[in-house]
N, C-alpha and C positions, 0 to 999 in steps of 0.2 A: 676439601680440607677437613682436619678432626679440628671439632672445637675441646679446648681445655677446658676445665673444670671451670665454671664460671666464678668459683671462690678463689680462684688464681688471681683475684686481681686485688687483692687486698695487699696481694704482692707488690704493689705500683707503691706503698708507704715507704719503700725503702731508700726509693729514687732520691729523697729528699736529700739524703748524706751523699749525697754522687754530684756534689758540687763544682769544686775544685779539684787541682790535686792535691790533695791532701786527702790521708786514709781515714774512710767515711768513717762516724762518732756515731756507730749502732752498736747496739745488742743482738745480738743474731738470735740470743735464748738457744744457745749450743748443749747448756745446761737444763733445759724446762723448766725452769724456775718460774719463768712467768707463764701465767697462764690467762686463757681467754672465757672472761665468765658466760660467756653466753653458751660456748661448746662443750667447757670444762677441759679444754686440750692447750698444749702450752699454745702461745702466739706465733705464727710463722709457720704450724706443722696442719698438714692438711690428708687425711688418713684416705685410704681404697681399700677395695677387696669385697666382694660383696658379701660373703661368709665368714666375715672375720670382724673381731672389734678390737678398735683402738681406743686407749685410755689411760689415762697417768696415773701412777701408783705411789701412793705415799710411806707404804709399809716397805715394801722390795725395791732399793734405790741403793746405786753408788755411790751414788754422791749427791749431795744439800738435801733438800726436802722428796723431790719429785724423779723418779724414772719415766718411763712409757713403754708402754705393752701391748702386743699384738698377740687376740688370742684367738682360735680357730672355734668356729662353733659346731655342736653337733651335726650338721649334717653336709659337714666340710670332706669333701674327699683326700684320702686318706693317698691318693697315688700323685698327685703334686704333677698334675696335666694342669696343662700350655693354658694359662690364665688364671689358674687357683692356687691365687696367695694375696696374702695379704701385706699392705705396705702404709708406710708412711713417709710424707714428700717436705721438703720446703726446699725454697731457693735465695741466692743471693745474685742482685745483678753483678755485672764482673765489668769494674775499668780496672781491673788490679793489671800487673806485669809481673811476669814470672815464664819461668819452664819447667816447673815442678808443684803440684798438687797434691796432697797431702792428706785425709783422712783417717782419723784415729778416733772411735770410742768404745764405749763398754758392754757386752752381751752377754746377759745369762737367760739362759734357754733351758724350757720344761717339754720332755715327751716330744720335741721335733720330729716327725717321722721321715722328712726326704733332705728338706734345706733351709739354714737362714741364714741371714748375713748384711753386714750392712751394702750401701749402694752410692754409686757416685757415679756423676755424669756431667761433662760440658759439653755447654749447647755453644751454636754457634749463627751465622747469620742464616746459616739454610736448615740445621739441627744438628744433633750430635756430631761432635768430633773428636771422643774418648770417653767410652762407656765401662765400669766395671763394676759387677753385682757379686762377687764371690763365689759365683758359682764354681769354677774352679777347684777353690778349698771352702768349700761348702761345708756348714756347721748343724749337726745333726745330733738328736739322743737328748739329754740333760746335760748341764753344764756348768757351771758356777759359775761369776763375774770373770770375764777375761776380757784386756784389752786387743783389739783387733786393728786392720791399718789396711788404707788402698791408697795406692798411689798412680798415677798415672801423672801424662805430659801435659802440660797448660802451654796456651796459647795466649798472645795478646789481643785476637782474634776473638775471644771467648765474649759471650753476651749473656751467660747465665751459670751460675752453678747450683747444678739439682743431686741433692741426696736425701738420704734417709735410711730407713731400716724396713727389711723385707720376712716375710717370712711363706714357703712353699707349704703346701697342705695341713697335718694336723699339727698340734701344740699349743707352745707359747716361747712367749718371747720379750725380754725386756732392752731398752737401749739404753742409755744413760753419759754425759759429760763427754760429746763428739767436741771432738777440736779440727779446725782446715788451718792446715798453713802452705802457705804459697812460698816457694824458693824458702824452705824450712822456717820462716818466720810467720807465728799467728795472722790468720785473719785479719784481727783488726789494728795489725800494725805493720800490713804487709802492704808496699809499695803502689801506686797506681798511677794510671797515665796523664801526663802534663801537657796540655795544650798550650800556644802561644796566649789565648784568650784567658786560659787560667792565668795568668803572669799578669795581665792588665789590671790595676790595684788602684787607681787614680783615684775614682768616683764611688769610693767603696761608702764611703763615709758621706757624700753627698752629691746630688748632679750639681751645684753650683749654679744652678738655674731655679730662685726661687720667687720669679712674678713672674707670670703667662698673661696674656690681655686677650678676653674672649671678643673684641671686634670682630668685624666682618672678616677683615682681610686677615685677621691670626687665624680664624676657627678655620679660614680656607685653605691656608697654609700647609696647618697644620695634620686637615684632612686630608689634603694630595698627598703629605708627605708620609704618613701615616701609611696609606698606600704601598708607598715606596719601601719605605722601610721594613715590614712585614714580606714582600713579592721577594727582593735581596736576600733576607735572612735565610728564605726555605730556597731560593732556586740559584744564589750567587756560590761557585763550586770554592772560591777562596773562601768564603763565609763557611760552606759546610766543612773544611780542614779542618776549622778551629784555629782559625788564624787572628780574630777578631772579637774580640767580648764585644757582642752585636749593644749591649747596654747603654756602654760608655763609648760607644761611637754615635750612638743617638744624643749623646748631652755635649759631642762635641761641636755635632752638625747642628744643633737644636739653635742656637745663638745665629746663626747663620740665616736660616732657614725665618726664623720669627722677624728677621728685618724686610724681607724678601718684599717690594711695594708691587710687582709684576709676574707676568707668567715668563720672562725672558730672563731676568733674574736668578724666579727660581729656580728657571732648569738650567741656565750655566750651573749654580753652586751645586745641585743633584749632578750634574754630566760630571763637573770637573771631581765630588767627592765619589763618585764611580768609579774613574778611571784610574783613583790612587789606591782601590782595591787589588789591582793588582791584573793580568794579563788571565784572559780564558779562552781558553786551547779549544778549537773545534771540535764539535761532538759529533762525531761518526755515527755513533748507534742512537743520536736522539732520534726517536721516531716523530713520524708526522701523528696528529691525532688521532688514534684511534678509539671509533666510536661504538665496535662490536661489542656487548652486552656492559653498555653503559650507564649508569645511574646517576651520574653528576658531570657536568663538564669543568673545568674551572675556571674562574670567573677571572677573566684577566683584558677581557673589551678597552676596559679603561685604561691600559697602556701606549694604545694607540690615540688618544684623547687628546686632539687640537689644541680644545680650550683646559688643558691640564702643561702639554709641554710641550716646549719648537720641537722640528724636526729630529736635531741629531739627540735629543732624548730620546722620542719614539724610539728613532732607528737603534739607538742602547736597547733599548730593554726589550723590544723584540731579538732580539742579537741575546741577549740573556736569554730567555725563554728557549731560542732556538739552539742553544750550546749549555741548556741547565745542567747541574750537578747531577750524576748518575752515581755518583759512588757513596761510600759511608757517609752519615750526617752527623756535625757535632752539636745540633739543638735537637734532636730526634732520631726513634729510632722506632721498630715496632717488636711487639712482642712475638716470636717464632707460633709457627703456625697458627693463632689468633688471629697477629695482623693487626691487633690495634696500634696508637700510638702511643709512644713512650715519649714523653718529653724529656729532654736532659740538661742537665747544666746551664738549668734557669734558677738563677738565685733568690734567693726568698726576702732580701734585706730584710731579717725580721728587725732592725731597731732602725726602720725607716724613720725619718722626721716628717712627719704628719704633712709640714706646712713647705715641705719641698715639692716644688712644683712638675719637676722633671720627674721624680721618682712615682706622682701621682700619673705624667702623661702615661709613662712604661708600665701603666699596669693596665691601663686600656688599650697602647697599643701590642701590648705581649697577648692579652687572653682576644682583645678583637681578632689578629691575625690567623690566632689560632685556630679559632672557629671556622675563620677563613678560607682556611687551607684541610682543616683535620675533621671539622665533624660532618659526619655523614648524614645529619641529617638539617643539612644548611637549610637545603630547601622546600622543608616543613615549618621553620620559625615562623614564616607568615607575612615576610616584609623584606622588603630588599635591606641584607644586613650591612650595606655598605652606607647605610642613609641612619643603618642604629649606633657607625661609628661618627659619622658628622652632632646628630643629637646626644650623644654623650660627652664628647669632647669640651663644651660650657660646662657640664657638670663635676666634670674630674678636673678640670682647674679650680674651679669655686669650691672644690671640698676640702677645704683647709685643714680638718682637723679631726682624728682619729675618727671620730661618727661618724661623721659626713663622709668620709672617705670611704670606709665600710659599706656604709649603706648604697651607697651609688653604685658600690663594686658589687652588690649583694641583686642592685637594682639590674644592671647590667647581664651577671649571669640568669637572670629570671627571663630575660629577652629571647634566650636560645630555647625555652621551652620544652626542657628535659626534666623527668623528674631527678637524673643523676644528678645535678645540677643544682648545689646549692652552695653555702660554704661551713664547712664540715670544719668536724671538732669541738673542741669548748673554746670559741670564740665569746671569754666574758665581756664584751664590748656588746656586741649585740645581744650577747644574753641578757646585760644592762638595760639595752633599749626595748628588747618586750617583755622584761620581769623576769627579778633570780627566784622568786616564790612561785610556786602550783598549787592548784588548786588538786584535791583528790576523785574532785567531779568529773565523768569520761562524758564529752561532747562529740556528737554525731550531726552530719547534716540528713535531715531525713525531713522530704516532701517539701524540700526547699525552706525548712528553718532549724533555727538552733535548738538541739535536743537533747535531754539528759538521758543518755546511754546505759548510766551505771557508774559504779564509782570502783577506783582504784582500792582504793583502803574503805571498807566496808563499815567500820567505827566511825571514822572519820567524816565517812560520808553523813552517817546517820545526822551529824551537829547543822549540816548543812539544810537540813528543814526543807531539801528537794528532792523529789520524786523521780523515777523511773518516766520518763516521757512527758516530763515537765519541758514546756516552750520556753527559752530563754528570749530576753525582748529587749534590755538594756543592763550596760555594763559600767558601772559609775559613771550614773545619769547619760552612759551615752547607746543611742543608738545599736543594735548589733549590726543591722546595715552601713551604718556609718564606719562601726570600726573595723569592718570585714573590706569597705572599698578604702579603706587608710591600711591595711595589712596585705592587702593581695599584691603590690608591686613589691614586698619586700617576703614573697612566698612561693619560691621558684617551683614547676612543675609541668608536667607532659601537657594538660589537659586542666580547667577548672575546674571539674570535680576531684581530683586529687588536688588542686591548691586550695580547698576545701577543707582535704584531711588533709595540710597541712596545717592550717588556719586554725582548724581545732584545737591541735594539743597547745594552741599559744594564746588561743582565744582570752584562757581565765588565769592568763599569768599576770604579774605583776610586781612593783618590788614595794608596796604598801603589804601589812600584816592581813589583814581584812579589806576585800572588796562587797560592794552593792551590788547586789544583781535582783532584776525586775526578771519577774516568770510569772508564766498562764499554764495555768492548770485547770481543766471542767471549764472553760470559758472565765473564768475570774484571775483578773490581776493580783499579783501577792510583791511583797520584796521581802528579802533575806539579805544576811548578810553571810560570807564567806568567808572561813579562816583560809589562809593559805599557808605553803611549808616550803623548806628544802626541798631540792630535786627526790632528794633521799625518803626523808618522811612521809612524802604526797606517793610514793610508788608508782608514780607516773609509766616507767618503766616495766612495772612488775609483769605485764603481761609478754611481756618481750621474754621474758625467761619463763615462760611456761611450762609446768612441770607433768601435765596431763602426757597419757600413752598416745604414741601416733597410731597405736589401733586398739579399736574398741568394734563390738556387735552391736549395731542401734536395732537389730531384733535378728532372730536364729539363723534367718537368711538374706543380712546386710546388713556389709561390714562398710566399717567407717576409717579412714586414712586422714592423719594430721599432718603433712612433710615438715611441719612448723618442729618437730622433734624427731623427727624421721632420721635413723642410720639405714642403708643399704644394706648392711648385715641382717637386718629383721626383714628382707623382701623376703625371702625365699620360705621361711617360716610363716608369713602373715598370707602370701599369696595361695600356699598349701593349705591353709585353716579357710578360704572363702571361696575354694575353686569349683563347690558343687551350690553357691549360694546365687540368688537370685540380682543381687545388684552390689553394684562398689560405688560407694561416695569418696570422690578424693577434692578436700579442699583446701583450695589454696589462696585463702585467704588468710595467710602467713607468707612470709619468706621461708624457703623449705631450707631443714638447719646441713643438707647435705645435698649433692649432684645426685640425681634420680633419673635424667631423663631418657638415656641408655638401659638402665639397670629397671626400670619399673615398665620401660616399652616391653621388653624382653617376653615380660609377662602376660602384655596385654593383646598386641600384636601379631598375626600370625604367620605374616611374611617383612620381610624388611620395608619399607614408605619412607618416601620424601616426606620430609615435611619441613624444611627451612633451606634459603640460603640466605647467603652474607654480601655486603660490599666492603670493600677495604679500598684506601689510597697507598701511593707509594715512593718510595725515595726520590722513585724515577720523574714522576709528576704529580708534586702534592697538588691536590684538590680533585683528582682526576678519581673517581670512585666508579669501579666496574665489579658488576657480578660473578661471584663463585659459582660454582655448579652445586646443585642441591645436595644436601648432606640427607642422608640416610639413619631410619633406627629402625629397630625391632628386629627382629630374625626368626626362621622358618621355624614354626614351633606351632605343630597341632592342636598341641594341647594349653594354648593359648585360652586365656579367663573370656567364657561364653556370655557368663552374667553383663544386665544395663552395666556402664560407666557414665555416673555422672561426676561432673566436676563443677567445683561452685567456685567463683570469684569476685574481686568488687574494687574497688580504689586503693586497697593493701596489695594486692598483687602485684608484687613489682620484680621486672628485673627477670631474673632465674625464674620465680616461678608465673611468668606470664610465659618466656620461653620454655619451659616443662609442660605447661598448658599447651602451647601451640605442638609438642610431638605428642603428649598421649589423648588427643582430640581425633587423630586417626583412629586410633581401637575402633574398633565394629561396634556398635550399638553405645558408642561414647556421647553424651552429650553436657553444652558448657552453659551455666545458668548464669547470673546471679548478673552484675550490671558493672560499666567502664572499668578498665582496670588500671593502670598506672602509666600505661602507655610508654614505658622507656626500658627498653632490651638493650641488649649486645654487651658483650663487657667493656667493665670502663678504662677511661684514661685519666691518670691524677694530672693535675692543673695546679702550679705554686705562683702565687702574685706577690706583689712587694706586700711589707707591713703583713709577711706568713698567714697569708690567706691559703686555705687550700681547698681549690674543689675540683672536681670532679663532668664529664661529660662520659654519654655513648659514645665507647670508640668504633665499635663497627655496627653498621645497617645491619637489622635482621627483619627478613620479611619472607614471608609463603613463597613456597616453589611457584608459584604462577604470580608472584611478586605483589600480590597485597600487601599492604601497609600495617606496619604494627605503632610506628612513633608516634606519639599525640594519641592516633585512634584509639590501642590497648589491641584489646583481645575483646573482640565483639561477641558474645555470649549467643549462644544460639536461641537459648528462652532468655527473658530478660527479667528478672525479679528483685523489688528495691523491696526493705525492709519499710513498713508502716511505724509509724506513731502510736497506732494501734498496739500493732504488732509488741512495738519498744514496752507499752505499760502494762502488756500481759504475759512480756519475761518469753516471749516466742520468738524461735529464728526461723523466717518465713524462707530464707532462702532454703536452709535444710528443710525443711516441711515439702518444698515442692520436689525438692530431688528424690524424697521419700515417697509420694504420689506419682510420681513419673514411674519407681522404681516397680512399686506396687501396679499400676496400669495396666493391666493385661494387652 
């Protein structure tokens, strides 16, 4: 399979408005207005092309403030061959209904030499099913603002619509004020598909279930049925129609279910609320198990479970499994050639009531199942996850009340052990409970204790009377051990050295003006006091927008690679400036601000190399995770970079650039330093819980063609090098030091 751009999934944000029927309440940013400060491109646009730059212009624009421009660089070929152009993509998921698609906006083009023009495409469950890029009436020469327009057929079939603006060999190119409208009516007031389960409006406002009793016989209950309720959802074929707001059928059986004093009880009320779901048709094409290049089996033993249900349950729900759902899903779906999952039309009740009980169980049994069924990497958590939904089930009854609720749900996603995995956003609830103030002090764990790194804001730091490799010891009056084993359940991550660099940026918050801090410096005790700031003032952040070159010479002959600010337009230029040099440092010890791992193999590589495959599950049988065949990069290319490749990494690595790391570790004389990395690949999948929590999980396994491990582990460095204490208060980066020794080495 090809993997997509692994920035593709920031795309999963939009999911949110794909609730009901009713046409989703987004901004698509058709207009560019908005824009994304970290890339400087509007939000939703995601650029390619490797000879070409994309960027928004504030002087040359149609309309409001902002245009976007695609411009070809020097050493862009001028004959507009099969792969040389450059483009810019964004997508909109599609429940709309229509038979007519619509594209209109604005192009003025400078010097085109072959073609541009805007682009449009609907994807579908297998991939395209109406593509047009204007080649046709292809737009060449110079040109002034003119409106343009493609139209093609829409289907309600449709799972995605992708466009953008293209442009073939040299020039320029601006886009400006695109409009879609479906069946000649805007986007965002064009029609979309209604379910039965959309219709169900009961329980919107409350489950009407607000005391749970965590005794024995509730929590057991509660546990089998939880079970149940999750197995139904993903594999009952009436449930996946969308025949049923699986929600408000949970708070209708819940009452039932909580009185249950027996195992004969409860599985009449289970058999008898089964069988009012409605008749399922014999599955011809369900397969028996297959176990050929499989990674996960799913966990479904316990349907057969005596002491869980008599007989003619069992015989239900093997009967389900043996006739599951094979067709579309209306709680899920996967993203086209990725293959992760897409969660759908799970509602967020953002103005839950804290102290309803029902709407607390549904947010453990919505993200428990999930995990259940969808992440691939269940069976690295560490603990049988069916034993982490019995011990939470006491807890999300007793959290009565916005914190408490939070935190337990915050506790709970920490369980899966992913760094995707937290709960995202500006969640000021929990930002309350570890401090709205920062401190401008940068904390590192280094040699196993608390360390001053450096400071965000350099002034600021100065007032703080600490040093550069000052030992942090106690944090008003408390312990740093203490308050580091009080912060790690509530600091989700792959691996403990990265809940580590979590634990840091939260360590010196607080929402007092001034905190105490004890520190050892030269073997003597001192204490200071700390002002703290706004998010804004402390620049906590500031290094996230770093504004340094992604290449520089750290001497005549070795060159140095940042992907932390890296566009793929500058490979071809930077690879040419180091190709008779003696070493490449590339570090990624950043998130790199663009997809490289195709585009910078290219360079490095001298024939094509495995170096990844994937697992994904599927409609057919969620939980069931089997392997792809190895994906491929680099290409025959002689004149492939001879020079060392070192690559440095450490507990920042996360994500994209661990996966970038695992293809250019191939290159000939590549080698990977520096120590643990973040331990959490594949692209994600967004996760919406009651009281609009939003987080995130790996949606698919990535691991090496011979199927080593990347989750938890990381990317295991070939040399392994931790920065010193030392190192920290004489202002030296030991890891680049050794890559530059290595480099130099005869």
């Amino acid at each position: 399979m090809k993997l997509l751009l692994n920035y593709f999934i920031c795309f999963a944000f939009l999911n949110i408005a794909l609730l009901t029927g009713q046409t989703p309440k987004v901004d698509y940013n058709l207009d560019f207005e908005i824009i994304n400060p970290k890339n400087s491109l509007p939000v939703w646009i995601w650029p390619g092309g490797g000879n070409y730059e994309c960027k928004i212009d504030s002087v040359i624009k149609q309309h409001g403030k902002y245009s976007i421009s695609i411009e070809s660089l020097k050493d862009t070929s001028s004959t507009g061959d099969y792969g040389n152009f450059g483009v810019f993509t964004s997508f909109i998921p599609s429940q709309f209904v229509g038979s007519e698609i619509i594209l209109r906006g604005w192009l003025k083009t400078e010097n085109v030499s072959v073609w541009a023009g805007l682009w449009l495409r609907i994807d579908g469950e297998s991939g395209p099913i109406a593509f047009d890029n204007m080649y046709s009436r292809k737009i060449s020469g110079t040109n002034e603002w003119k409106e343009y327009s493609i139209k093609l057929p829409f289907s309600d079939s449709a799972k995605k619509i992708a466009f953008g603006g293209l442009m073939s060999a040299k020039g320029k190119i601006w886009v400006d004020n695109l409009e879609i409208l479906i069946d000649s009516v805007d986007i965002t007031k064009a029609k979309v598909k209604t379910y039965k389960a959309d219709l169900d409006s009961e329980f919107i406002n409350g489950s009407k279930i607000e005391k749970i009793y965590s005794d024995k016989n509730s929590i057991n209950n509660l546990y089998i049925f939880g079970l149940v309720w999750g197995y139904l959802k993903y594999y009952h074929p009436e449930i996946a129609k969308g025949y049923f707001n699986w929600d408000f059928e949970l708070f209708r059986i819940l009452p039932k279910i909580l009185k249950c004093q027996d195992k004969t009880g409860r599985s009449k009320i289970i058999l008898d609320w089964i069988n009012k779901l409605g008749n399922i048709e014999p599955c011809e094409k369900c397969m028996d198990l297959d176990t050929t290049n499989t990674k996960i089996v799913p966990d479904l033993g316990w349907i057969e479970d005596s002491s869980y249900f008599n007989k003619d349950l069992i015989q239900k729900l093997i009967f389900i499994k043996n006739n599951r759902n094979q067709g579309k899903h209306y709680y899920f779906d996967f993203v086209p050639s990725v293959r992760n999952v897409e969660f759908q039309n799970e509602n967020v009740y953002k103005d839950m009531n804290y102290s309803d009980a029902g709407f607390r169980l549904l947010a453990l049994y919505r993200y428990w199942n999930m995990i259940q069924y969808f992440f691939p990497y269940k069976y690295a958590i560490g603990e049988d996850w069916k034993n982490v939904l019995k011990e939470f089930l006491p807890k999300f009854i007793e959290a009565n009340d916005e914190l408490s609720y939070r935190l337990t749900a915050l506790e709970l996603i920490g369980r899966v052990h992913d760094t995707h995995a937290n709960i995202w956003g500006k969640d000021s609830v929990i930002s309350e409970f570890i401090g709205n103030l920062y401190s401008t002090v940068e904390i590192k764990f280094i040699e196993n204790k608390v360390v001053v790194n450096g400071f965000f804001d350099d002034s600021s730091g100065k007032l703080t009377n600490l040093n550069k490799g000052d030992i942090i010891l106690s944090i008003d009056d408390e312990k740093v051990e203490d308050k580091i084993k009080r912060m790690l359940p509530y600091s989700p991550a792959s691996n403990y050295t990265t809940q580590l660099r979590v634990i840091a940026l939260d360590l010196l918050r607080s929402n007092k003006d001034k905190i105490k801090v004890e520190f050892l410096r030269n073997g003597k005790t001192f204490n200071t006091f700390i002002e703290l700031y706004t998010i804004e003032k402390s620049q906590v952040y500031k290094r996230y927008m770093k504004k340094d070159t992604c290449f520089k010479f750290l001497s005549s002959d070795i060159g140095y690679i940042y992907p932390g600010t890296i566009k793929s337009a500058y490979l071809s230029a930077i690879m040419e400036a180091v190709k008779n040099t003696k070493g490449l440092i590339i570090d990624f010890r950043c998130y790199p601000s663009e997809f490289i791992v195709f585009t910078l193999a290219n360079y490095l590589l001298p024939k094509p190399t495995e170096f990844v495959k994937f697992t994904n599950t599927s409609v057919q049988y969620p939980g069931l995770f089997k392997f792809t065949s190895p994906l491929m990069n680099g290409t025959d290319n002689s004149e492939y970079y001879k020079g060392k490749v070192v690559i440095l990494i450490n507990e920042t690595t996360i994500s994209s650039a661990e996966y970038t790391t695992m293809a250019l570790r191939n290159a000939p004389n590549a080698v990977v330093i520096g120590s643990t990395t973040a331990g959490a690949d594949g692209n994600v999948s967004s996760i919406y819980l009651p009281g609009n929590i939003y987080t995130m999980i790996s949606g698919i396994g990535v691991y090496y063609p011979d199927g080593r491990e990347t989750q938890r582990i990381g990317i295991v460095p070939d040399i392994e090098v931790h920065p010193t204490i030392k190192g920290i208060q004489e202002g030296r980066d030991e890891v680049l030091e050794k890559a530059l020794e290595i480099i130099n080495k005869n």
